[in-house]
C-alpha positions in Angstrom: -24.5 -46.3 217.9 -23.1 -49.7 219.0 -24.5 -52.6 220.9 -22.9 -52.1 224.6 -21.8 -55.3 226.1 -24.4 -56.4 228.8 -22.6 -57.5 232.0 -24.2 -60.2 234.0 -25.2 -57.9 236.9 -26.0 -54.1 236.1 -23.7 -51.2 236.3 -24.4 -49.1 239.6 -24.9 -44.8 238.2 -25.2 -41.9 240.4 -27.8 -39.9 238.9 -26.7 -35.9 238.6 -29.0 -34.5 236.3 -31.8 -34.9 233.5 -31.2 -34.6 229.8 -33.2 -32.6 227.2 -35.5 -35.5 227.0 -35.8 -36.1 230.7 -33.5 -39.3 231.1 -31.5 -39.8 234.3 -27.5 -38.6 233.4 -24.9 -39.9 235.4 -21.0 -41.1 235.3 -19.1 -44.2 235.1 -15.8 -43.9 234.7 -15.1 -41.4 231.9 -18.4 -42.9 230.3 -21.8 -40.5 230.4 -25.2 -43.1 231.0 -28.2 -41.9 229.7 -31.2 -44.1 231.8 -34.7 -43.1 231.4 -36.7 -43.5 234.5 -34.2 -42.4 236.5 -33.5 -38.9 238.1 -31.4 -36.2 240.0 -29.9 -37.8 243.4 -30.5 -41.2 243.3 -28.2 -44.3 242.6 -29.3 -46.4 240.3 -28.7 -50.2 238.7 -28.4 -50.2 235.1 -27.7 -52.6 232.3 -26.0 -51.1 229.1 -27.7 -51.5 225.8 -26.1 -49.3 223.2 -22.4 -47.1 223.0 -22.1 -43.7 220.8 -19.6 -44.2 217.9 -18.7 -40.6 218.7 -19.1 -39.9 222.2 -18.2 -41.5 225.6 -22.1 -42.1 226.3 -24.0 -45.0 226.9 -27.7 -45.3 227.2 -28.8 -48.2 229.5 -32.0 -49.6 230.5 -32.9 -49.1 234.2 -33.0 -52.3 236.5 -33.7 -51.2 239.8 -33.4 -47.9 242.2 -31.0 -48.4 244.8 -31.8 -44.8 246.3 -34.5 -43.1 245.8 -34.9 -39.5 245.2 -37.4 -37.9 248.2 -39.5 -36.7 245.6 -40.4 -39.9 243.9 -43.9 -40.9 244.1 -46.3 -42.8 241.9 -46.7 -41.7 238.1 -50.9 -40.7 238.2 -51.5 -41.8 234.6 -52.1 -46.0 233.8 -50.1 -45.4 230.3 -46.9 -44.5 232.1 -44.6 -47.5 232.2 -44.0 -47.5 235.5 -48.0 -48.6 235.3 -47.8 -51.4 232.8 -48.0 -48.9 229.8 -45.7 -47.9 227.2 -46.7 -43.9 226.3 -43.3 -42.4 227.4 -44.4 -38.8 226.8 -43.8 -37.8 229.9 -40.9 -38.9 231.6 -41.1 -36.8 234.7 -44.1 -37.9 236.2 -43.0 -40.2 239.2 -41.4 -37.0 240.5 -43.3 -34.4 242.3 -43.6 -31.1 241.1 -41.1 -29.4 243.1 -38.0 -31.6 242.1 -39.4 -31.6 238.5 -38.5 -28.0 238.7 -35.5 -28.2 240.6 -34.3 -30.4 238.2 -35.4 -28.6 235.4 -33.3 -25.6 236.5 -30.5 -27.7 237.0 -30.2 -28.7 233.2 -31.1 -25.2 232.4 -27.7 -24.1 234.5 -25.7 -26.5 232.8 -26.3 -25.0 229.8 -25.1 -21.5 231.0 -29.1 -20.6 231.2 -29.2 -19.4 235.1 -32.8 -18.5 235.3 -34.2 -16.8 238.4 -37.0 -18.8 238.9 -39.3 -21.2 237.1 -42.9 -20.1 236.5 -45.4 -22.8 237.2 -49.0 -23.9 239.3 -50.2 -26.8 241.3 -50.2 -29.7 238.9 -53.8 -31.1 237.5 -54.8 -33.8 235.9 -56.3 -33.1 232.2 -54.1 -29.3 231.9 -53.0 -30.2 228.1 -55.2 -28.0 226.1 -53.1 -29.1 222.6 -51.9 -33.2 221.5 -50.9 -34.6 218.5 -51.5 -38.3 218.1 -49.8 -40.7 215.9 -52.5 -43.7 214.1 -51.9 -47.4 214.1 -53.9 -50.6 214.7 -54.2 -52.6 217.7 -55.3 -55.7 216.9 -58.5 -55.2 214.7 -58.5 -51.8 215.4 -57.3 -48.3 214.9 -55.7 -46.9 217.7 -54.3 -43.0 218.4 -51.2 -42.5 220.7 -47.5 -41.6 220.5 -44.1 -43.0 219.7 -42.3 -44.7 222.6 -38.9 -42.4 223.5 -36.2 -42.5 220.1 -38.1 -45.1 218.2 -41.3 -45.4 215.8 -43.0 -48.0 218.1 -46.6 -46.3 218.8 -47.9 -46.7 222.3 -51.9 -46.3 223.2 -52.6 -43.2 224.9 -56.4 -43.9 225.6 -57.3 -43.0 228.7 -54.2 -40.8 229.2 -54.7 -38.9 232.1 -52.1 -35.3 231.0 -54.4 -34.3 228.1 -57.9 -32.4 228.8 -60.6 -34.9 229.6 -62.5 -33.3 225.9 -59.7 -34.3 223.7 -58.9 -37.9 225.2 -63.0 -38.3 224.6 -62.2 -36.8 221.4 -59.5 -39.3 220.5 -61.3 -42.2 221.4 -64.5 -40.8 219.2 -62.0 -40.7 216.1 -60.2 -44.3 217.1 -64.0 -45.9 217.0 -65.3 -44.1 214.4 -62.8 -44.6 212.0 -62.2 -48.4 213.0 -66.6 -48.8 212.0 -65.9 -47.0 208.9 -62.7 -49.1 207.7 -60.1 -46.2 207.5 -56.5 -47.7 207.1 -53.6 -46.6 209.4 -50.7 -45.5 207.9 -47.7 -47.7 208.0 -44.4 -46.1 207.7 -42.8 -49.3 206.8 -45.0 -50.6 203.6 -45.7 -46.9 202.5 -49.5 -48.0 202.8 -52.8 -47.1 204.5 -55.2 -43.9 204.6 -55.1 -41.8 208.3 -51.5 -40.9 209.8 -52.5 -38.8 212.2 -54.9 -36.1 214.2 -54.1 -32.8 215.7 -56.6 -32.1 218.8 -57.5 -28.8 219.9 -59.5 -27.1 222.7 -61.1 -23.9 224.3 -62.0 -26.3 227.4 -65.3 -26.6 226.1 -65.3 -27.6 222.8 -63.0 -29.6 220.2 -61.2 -29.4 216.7 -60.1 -31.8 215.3 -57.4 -32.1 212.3 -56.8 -35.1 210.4 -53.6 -36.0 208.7 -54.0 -37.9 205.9 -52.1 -39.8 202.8 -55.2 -39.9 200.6 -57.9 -37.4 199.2 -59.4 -35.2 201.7 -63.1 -36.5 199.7 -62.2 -40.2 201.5 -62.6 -38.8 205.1 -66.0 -37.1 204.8 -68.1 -39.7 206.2 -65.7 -40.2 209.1 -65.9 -36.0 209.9 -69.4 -36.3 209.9 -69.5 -39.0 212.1 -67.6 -36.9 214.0 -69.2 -33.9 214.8 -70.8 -33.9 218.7 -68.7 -36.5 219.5 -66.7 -35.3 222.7 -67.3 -31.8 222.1 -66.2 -32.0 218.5 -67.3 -29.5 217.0 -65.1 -29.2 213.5 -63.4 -31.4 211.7 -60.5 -31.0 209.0 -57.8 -32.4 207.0 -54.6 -32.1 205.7 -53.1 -34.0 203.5 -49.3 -35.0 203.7 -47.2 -36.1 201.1 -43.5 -35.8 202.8 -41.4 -37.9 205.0 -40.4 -36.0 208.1 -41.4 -35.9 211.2 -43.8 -32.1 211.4 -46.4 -34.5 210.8 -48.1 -31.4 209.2 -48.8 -31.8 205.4 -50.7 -29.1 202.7 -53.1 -26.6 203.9 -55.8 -28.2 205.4 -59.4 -27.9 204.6 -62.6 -28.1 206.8 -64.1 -31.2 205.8 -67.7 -30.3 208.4 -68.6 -28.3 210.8 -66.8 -25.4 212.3 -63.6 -24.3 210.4 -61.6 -22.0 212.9 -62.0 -22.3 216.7 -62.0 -19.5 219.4 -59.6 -19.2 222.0 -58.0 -16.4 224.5 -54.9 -16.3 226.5 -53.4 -13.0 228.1 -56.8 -11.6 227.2 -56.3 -11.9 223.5 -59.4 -13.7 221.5 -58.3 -15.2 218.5 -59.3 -17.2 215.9 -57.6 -20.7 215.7 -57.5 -22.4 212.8 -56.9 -26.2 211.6 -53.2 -26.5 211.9 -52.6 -22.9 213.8 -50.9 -23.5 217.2 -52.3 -23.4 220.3 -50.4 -23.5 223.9 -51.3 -26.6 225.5 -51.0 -25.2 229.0 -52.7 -21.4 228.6 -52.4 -20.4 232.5 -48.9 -20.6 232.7 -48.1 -19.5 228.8 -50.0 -16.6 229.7 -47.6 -15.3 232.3 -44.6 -15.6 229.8 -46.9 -14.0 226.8 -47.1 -11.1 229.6 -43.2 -11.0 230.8 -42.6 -10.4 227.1 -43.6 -6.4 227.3 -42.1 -5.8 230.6 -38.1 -5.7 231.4 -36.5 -8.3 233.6 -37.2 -5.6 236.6 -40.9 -5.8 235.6 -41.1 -2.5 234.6 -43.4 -2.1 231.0 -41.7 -1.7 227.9 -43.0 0.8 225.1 -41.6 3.2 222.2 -42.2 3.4 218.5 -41.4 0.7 216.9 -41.7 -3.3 218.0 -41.2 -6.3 216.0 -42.9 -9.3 216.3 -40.7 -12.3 214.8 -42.2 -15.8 214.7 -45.9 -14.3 215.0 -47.7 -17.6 215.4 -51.5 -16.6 215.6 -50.6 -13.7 216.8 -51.3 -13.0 220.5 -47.6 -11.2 221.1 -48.2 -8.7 218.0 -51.6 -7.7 219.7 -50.2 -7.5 223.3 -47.0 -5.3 221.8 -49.7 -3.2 219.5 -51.2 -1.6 223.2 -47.6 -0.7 224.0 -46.0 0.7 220.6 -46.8 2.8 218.1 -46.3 0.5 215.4 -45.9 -3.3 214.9 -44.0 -5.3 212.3 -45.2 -9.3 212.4 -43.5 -12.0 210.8 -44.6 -15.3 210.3 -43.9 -17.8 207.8 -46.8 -20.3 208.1 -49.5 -19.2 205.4 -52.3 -20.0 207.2 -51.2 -17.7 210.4 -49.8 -15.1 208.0 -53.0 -14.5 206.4 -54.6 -14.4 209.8 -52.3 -11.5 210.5 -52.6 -9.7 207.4 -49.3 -9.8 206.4 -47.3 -11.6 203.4 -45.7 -15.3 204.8 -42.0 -14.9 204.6 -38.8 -16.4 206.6 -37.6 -14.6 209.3 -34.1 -14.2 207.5 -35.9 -12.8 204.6 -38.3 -10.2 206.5 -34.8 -9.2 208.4 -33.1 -8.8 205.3 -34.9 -6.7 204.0 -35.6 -4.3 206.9 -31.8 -3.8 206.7 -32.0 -3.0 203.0 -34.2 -0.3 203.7 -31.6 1.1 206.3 -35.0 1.2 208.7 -34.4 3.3 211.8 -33.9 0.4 214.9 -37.0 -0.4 216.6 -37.0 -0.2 220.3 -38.1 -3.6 220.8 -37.9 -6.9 219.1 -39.6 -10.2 220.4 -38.4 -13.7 219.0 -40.5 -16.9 219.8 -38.5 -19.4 217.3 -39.2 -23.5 216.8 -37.2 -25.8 218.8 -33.9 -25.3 216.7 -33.9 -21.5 217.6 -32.8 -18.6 215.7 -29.6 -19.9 213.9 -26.6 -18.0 212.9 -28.1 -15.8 210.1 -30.7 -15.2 211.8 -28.5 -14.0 215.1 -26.6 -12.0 212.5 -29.1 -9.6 211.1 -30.3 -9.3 214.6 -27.1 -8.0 216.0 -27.1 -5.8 213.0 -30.6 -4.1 213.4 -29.1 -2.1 216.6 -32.6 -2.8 218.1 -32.4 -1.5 221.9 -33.5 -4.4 223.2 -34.4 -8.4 222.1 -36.6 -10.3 224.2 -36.3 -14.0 223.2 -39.1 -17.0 224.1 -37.5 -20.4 223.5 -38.9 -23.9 223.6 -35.3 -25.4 222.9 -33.1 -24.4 225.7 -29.9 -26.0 223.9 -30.5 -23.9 221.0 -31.4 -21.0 222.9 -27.7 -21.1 224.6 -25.9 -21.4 221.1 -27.9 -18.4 219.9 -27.3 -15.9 223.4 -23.2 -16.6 222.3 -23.9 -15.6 219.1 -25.7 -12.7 219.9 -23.3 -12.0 222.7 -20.7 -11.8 220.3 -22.9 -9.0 218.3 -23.1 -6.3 221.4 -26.0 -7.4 223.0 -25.9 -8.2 227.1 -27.9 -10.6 229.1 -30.3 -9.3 231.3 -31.9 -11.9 232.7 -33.6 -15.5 232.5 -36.2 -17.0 233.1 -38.7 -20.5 232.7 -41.9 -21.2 232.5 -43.0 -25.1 233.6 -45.6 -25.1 230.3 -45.5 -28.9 230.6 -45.7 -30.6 233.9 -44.8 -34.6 233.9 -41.8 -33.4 230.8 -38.5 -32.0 230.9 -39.9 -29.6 228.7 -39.7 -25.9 229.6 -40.1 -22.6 228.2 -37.3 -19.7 228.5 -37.6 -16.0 228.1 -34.3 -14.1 227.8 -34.1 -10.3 228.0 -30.9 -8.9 226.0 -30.2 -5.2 225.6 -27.8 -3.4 223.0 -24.8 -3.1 225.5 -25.9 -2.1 228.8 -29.2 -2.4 229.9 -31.3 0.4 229.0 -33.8 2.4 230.7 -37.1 0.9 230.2 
């Protein structure tokens, strides 16, 4: 990046679209503008800050809103910035829901992802069931919140308004409890300090808490017991981290008091969640894409002899699939969920590879629910090469998602259909589920 030239009056930007981060994308000249705070259908002042070396993009700081989209309204949270905060988690939010997901579809088209429809409710207040929150100290005391868009400046998220009303009382217990007891924040910068930061989980009625740490779990016991009843807290953990990037998920943790798993259900499965296990953070609308996975695009249920389950996360997919077919192969290469599913913790790659080395009869069904940076290319190659009738795919990272379909495109497989899920109201974030078949779309 270089330092753009700032003019002395802004640069006017018709606004066509949002990116993958939810920032306002418009053109001038040959030059793209990135300009958070802005959105689909409205023009736009804009003062340039910085140029890509490699691209004709610019990423400018919004002035004022010359034209207003119809679906602006006020963002209902105080640490949005357009509210005096600085928590720019969710980018969306001065937007009602219905352009949110016109706009979401929009960026899901450019990217050769034409989805039917998008999945999604009436939007509420307190819906995040999941948050991970970054520690640092404000003023004389330790504060939990999240880094301001593309830097490592931490904004407060107390009193956040997106996250259930149990884990914001949660995250205030841990800020004041471990500001009494004198735990250090971590500071990236000096390499220095005790708590980096805390996972928060719940069932809506009660709270676990994980915290991620850069000294002996043995330091945080008096904190965890301080914890425990505080804003439904009902178990507290820790895991400590040694490394560098940004998972912000370190060794295996260990329950440090009270409860070590906790219970949770979603598309009627009940299942054990444990310290660093993953948990939806909206389960109502997750639910309906957990479902779409064992029906076709038409609807119609899905069954036969043989399903696997790749990227098995705690598992709710390899039960739903185990009513349907006769036999269930789960992969999963976190320990902690791979234990929970009984099976051995291996790569994907790795649990492919060696299906194929046992020249294993194709299963009817595969399902694939892969990280942000999706299945990559040897992934998409022994998936072409398992002659599987059918691959359903569930993506979090729609970019990825659209390199992977061509790749799997070029294997034999056809495109069925598309289709999001609006898991995270106020973001540009959006789930996709992608039915593929082995040529032409077989019966189901």
């Amino acid at each position: 990046m270089t330092r753009a030239p700032s003019p002395s009056t802004g640069v006017q930007v018709a606004i066509t679209r949002i990116d993958a981060d939810g920032a306002g994308i418009g053109r001038v000249g040959d030059d793209e503008y990135v300009v958070p705070g802005a959105f689909p259908g409205e023009r736009v002042v804009a003062t340039p800050l910085v140029r890509s070396r490699h691209h004709a993009r610019v990423h400018a700081r919004l002035e004022q809103v010359v034209a207003p989209a119809p679906g602006r309204v006020r963002a209902p949270c105080e640490r949005h910035p357009s509210r005096g905060g600085r928590c720019t988690g969710c980018p969306l939010l001065e937007l009602d829901l219905e352009s949110q997901r016109r706009a979401k579809l929009d960026a899901l088209r450019a990217l050769g992802l034409d989805a039917d429809r998008i999945e999604g409710s009436a939007f509420a207040a307190g819906y995040r069931r999941s948050a991970k929150r970054v520690v640092f100290r404000r003023g004389g005391a330790l504060a939990l919140g999240s880094f301001e868009r593309r830097s490592h400046r931490p904004a407060d998220m107390r009193g956040c308004a997106i996250d259930h009303p149990l884990l914001s009382r949660a995250a205030d217990a841990v800020a004041d409890e471990a500001t009494r007891l004198g735990v250090e924040p971590w500071d990236e910068r000096s390499a220095r300090g005790e708590l980096e930061a805390v996972w928060l989980r719940t069932d809506g009625a009660r709270v676990l808490v994980t915290l991620v740490t850069r000294q002996p779990d043995a330091r945080f016991a008096a904190l965890a017991r301080a914890l425990l009843g505080r804003g439904g807290i009902v178990g507290v953990a820790a895991s400590r981290r040694d490394a560098t990037d940004n998972s912000l998920r370190g060794e295996p943790a260990r329950a440090l008091a009270g409860d070590a798993t906790l219970e949770c259900e979603l598309a009627g499965i009940r299942q054990r969640l444990g310290p660093l296990g993953f948990l939806q953070p909206h389960p109502e609308i997750a639910e309906r894409a957990y479902r779409d996975l064992l029906l076709t695009e038409r609807g119609e249920p899905l069954s036969g002899n043989e399903a696997w389950d790749l990227y098995a996360g705690a598992g709710v997919t390899t039960r739903l699939l185990s009513a349907r077919f006769a036999r269930v192969l789960p992969c999963e290469s976190y320990p902690e969920s791979a234990a929970a599913l009984g099976v051995e913790a291996q790569s994907v790659e790795q649990f492919l590879g060696e299906r194929l080395a046992e020249g294993r009869r194709a299963p009817t069904l595969i399902v694939a629910n892969p990280p942000r940076a999706g299945l990559g290319e040897a992934v998409c190659d022994r998936l072409a090469r398992t002659g599987a009738r059918r691959i359903t795919v569930m993506s979090c990272g729609p970019a990825a998602l659209a390199r992977d379909l061509e790749r799997l495109e070029r294997g034999g497989y056809a495109r069925c259909g598309v289709r999001a899920y609006d898991t995270l109201p106020g973001t540009a974030h959006v789930e996709v589920v992608v039915w593929l078949a082995s040529g032409a779309s077989p019966a189901p």
